[in-house]
C-alpha positions as a printed Julia matrix, in Angstrom:
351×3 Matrix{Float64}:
 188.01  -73.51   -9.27
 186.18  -73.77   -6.23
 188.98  -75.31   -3.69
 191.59  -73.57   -2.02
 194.89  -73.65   -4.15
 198.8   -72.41   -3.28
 199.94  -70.73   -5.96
 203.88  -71.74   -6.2
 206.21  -68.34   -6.93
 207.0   -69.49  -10.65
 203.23  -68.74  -11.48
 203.3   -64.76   -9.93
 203.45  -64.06  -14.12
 200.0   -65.63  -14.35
 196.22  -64.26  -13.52
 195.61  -67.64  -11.52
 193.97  -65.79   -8.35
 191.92  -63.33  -10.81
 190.72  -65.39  -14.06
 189.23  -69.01  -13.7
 190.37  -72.14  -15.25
 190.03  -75.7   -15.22
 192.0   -78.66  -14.64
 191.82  -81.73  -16.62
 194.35  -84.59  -17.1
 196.9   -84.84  -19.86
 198.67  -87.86  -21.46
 202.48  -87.8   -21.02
 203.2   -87.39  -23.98
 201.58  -83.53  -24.48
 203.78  -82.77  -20.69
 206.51  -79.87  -21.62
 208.78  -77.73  -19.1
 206.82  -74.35  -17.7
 202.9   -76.34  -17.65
 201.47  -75.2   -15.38
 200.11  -78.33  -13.45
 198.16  -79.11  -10.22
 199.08  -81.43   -7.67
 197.77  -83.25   -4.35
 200.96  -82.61   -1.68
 201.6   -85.35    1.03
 204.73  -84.02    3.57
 206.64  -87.09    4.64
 207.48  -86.9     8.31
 210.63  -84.65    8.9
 210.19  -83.55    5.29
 210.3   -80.19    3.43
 207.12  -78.51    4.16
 207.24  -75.16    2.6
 206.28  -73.57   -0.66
 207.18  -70.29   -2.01
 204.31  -68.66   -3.06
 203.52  -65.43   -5.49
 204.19  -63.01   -3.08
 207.23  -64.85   -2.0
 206.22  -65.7     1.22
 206.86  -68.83    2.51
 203.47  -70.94    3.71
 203.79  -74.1     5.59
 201.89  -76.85    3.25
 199.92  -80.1     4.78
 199.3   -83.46    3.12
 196.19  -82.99    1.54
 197.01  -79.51   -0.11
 197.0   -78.84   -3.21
 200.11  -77.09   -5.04
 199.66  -75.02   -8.48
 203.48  -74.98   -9.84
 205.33  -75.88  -13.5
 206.69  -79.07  -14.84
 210.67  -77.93  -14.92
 214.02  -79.44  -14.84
 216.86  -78.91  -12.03
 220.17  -80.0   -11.6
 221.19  -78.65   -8.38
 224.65  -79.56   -7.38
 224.11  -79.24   -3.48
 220.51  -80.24   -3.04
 218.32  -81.91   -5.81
 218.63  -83.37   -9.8
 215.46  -84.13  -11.22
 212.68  -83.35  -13.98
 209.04  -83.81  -15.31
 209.82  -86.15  -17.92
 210.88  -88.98  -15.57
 207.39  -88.38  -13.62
 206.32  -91.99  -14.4
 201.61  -93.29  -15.23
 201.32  -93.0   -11.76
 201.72  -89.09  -11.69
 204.12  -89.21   -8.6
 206.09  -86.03   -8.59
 208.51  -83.91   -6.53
 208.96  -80.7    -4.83
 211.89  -79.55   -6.95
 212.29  -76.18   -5.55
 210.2   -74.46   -2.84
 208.97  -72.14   -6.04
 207.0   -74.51   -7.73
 209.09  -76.39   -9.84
 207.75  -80.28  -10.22
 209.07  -83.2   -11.39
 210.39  -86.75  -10.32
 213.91  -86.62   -8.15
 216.68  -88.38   -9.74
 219.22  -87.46   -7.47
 219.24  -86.11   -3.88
 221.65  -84.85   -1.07
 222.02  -87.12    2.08
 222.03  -83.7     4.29
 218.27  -82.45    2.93
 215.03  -83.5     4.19
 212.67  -85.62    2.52
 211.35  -83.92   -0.23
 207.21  -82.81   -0.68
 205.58  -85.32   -2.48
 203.04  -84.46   -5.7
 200.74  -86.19   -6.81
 199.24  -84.8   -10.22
 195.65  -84.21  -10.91
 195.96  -81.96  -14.17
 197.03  -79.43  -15.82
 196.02  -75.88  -15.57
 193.57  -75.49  -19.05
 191.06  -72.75  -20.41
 189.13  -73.16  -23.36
 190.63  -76.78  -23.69
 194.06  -75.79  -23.95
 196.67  -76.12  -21.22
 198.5   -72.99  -19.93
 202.12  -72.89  -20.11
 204.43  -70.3   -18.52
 205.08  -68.64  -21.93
 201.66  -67.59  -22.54
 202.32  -64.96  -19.62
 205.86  -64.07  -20.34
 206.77  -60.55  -20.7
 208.09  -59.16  -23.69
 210.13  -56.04  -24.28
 208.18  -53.79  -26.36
 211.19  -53.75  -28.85
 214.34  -55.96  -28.96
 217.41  -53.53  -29.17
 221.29  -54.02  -28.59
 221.79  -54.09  -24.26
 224.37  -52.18  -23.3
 223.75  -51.37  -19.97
 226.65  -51.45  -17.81
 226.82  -54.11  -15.79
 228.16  -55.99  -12.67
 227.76  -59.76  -13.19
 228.04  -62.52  -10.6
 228.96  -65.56  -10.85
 229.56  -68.71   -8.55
 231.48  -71.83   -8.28
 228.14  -73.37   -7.23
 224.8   -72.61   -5.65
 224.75  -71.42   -2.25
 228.38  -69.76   -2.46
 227.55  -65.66   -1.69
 225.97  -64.71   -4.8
 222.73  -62.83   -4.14
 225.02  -61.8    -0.39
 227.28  -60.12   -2.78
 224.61  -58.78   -5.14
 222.81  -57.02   -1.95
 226.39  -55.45   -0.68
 227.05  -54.32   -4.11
 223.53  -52.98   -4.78
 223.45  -50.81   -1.4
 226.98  -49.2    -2.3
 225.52  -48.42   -5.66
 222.04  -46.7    -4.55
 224.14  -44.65   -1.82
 226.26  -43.57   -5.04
 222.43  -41.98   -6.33
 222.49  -44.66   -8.92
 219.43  -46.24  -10.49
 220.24  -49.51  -10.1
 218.33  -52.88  -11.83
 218.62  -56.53   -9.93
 218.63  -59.33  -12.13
 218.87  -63.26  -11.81
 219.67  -64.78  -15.42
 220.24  -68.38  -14.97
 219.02  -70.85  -12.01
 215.83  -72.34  -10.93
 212.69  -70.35  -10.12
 212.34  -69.01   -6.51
 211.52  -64.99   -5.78
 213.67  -64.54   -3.0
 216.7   -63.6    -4.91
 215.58  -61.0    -6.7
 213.04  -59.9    -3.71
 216.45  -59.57   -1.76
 217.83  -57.28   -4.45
 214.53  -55.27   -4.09
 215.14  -54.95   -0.16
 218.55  -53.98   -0.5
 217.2   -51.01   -2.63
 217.03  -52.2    -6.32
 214.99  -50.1    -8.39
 213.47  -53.05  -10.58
 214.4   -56.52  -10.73
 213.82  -59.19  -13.46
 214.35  -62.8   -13.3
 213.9   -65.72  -16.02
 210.76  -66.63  -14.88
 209.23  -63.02  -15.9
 210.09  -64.64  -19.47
 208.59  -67.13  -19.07
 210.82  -70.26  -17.97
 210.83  -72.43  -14.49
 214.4   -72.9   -14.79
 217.68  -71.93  -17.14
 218.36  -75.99  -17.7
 217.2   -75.81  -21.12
 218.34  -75.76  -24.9
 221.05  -73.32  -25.02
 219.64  -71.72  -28.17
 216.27  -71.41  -26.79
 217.12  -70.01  -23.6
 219.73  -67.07  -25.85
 216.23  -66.32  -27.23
 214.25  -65.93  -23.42
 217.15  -64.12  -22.41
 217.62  -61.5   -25.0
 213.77  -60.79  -23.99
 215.33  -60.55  -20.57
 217.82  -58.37  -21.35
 215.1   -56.14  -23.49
 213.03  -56.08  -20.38
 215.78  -54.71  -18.15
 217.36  -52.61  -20.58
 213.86  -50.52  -20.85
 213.98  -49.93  -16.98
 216.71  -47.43  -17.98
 218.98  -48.49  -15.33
 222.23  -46.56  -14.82
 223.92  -50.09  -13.75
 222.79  -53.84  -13.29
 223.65  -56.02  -11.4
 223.35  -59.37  -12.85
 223.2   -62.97  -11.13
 223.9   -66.23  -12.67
 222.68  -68.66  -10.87
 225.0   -71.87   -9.71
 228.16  -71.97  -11.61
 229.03  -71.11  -15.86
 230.06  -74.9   -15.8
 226.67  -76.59  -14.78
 223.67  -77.03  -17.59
 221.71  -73.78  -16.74
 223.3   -71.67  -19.56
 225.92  -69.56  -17.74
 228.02  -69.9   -20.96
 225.05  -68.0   -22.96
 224.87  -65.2   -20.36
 228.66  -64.11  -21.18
 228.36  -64.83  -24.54
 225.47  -62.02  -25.04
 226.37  -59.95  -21.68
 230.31  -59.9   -22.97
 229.99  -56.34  -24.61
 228.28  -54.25  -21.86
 230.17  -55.79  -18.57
 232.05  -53.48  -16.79
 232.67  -56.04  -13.73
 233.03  -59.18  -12.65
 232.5   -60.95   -9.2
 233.1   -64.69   -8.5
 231.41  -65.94   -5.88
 233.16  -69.34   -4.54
 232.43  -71.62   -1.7
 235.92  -72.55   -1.31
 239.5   -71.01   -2.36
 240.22  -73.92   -4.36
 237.44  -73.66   -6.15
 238.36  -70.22   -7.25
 240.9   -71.61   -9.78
 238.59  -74.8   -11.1
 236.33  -71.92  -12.51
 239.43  -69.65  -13.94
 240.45  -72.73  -15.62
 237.71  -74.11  -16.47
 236.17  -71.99  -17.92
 238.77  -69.35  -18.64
 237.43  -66.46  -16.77
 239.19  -63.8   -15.04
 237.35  -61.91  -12.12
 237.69  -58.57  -10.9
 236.93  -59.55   -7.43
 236.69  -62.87   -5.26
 233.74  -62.63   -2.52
 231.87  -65.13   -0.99
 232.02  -68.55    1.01
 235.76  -68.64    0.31
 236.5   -64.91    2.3
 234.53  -65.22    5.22
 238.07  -65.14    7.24
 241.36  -63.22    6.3
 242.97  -67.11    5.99
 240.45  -67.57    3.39
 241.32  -63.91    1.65
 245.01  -64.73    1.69
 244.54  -68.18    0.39
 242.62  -66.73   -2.58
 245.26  -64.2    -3.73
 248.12  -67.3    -3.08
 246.33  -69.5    -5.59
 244.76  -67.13   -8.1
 246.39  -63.24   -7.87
 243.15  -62.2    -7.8
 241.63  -59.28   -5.28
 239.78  -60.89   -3.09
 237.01  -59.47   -0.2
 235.13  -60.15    2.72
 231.96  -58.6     1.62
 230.64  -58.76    4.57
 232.58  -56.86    6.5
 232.26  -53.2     6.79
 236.09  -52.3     6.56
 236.07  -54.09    3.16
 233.59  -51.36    2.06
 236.35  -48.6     1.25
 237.91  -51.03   -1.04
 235.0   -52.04   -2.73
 233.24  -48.34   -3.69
 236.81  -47.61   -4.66
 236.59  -50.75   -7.0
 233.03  -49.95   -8.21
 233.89  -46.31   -9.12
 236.5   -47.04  -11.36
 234.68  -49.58  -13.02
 231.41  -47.86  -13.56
 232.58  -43.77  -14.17
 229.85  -43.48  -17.48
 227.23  -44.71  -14.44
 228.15  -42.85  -11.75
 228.29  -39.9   -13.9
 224.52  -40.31  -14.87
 223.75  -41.07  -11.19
 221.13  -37.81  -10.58
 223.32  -37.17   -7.22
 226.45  -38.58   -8.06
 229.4   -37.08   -8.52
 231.39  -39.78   -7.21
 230.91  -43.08   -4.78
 230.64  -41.86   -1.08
 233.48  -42.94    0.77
């Protein structure tokens, strides 16, 4: 292609900016999640504007752009509900996610800004066939049994503390000497997560989109088999721990369940994540889960802490604050004593 494209973060697995291909028009009925499709952007007045790109860097798009994401599905509790199979003959899509994914908005929170419109022109093709995020996915080089110790985070929705935690968690870890893997399971494709993991001093990180999918809202049997890929990508990075994100919450549709399910042998800690106190015990309940720790939205004050441990028992922590950090290496190093005795200049967390 001749024109100037934005490549959306959910294609950094493909050779777009290296290897040439076409675009030609499909019928409806050949559309499936992860094409990789191009689209003609118009930004409504006041609207969302940016796009994640490969490198995730955030550009500012115009109307009359072009956008080179995936056809994907979301279900966002807090910001957006759509998907590509309710993009109607007239092609008009959605900005899902600033990442790339497209699709037609079903549903859509009063506080967010009009979303970036799509309109589609084609899908991404070479050698007449259309290119699909699978036909870059990684694959481990051999699928064996994970059991990498690992610290797995969970929320009671999106935007509750997760990938705050993660970051905390990680840089307590590296100071340990630890070679430590990021990881986002479940959610909907955007790089910053994991590139956050990376800046707080990750060794590797891995996502689902390195597999191969725009987002965990899928089949639950055919994301188990993306994921133990996943976990056979991560587990040859010969990390000493991982910590693990699931995106959103266990209860929504992207899969959380299946993460525990194959995850339930090798972790050695739990974090929940919640956005509220009350919330806490909806996801204990509901979906009978005990954490080791409570961080997130719902400790940002001491009130908050105390309200926690009042409704659930559980240990709660204000990640973010420093005289919280005593507590937490204490927490980490009794969890994790295999991996901090493997650390190369660990003998114990530094206090």
């Amino acid at each position: 292609m001749n024109e100037k494209v934005f490549f959306a973060s959910v294609a950094r697995i493909a050779d777009f900016e290296s290897v040439d291909f076409e675009i030609a028009p499909l019928r409806r009925d050949q559309w499936e999640a992860g094409d990789y499709v191009l689209g003609r952007i118009t930004v409504p007045p006041g609207g969302i504007a940016n796009i994640e790109v490969a490198s995730g860097r955030l550009i500012i798009a115009s109307s009359g752009d072009s956008v080179l994401g995936a056809l994907a599905v979301r279900h966002a509790t807090l910001e957006v509900v759509g998907s590509y199979d309710q993009v109607g003959d007239d092609g008009r899509m959605d900005l899902l996610s600033g990442g790339g994914l497209l699709g037609r908005a079903t549903s859509i929170s009063g506080v967010l800004p009009a979303l970036m419109q799509v309109k589609y022109r084609g899908h991404a093709m070479r050698g007449g066939k259309k290119l699909n995020m699978r036909d870059f996915a990684k694959r481990p080089r051999a699928l064996a049994p994970y059991d990498t110790p690992t610290i797995l985070i969970i929320g009671t929705s999106m935007s509750a503390g997760k990938t705050t935690a993660a970051k905390v968690i990680i840089r307590q870890l590296k100071r340990a000497g630890l070679r430590v893997v990021g990881a986002k399971m479940t959610g909907a494709g955007r790089y910053r997560d994991v590139l956050a993991m990376s800046d707080a001093g990750a060794d590797a990180i891995f996502d689902f989109v390195d597999v191969g999918l725009p987002s965990s809202v899928l089949d639950p049997e055919q994301y188990r088999v993306r994921l133990r890929d996943l976990l056979g990508l991560i587990a040859e990075a010969k990390a000493d721990v991982v910590v693990a994100e699931a995106g959103a919450s266990p209860l929504e549709p992207y899969n959380g369940r299946v993460v525990l399910d194959e995850l339930a042998e090798a972790v050695a800690f739990k974090v929940l994540c919640a956005s509220d106190p009350y919330a806490v015990v909806g996801v204990m309940r509901g979906f009978d889960i005990i954490p080791d720790l409570v961080a997130g939205l719902a400790t940002s004050t001491s009130a908050g802490v105390e309200l926690v441990d009042k409704l659930s028992g559980v240990k709660a922590l204000n990640l973010l604050d420093a005289s919280a950090m005593p507590e937490l290496r204490s927490m980490l190093e009794n969890a994790l004593p295999s991996a901090r005795a493997s650390g190369q200049n660990a003998s114990r967390m530094p206090k």
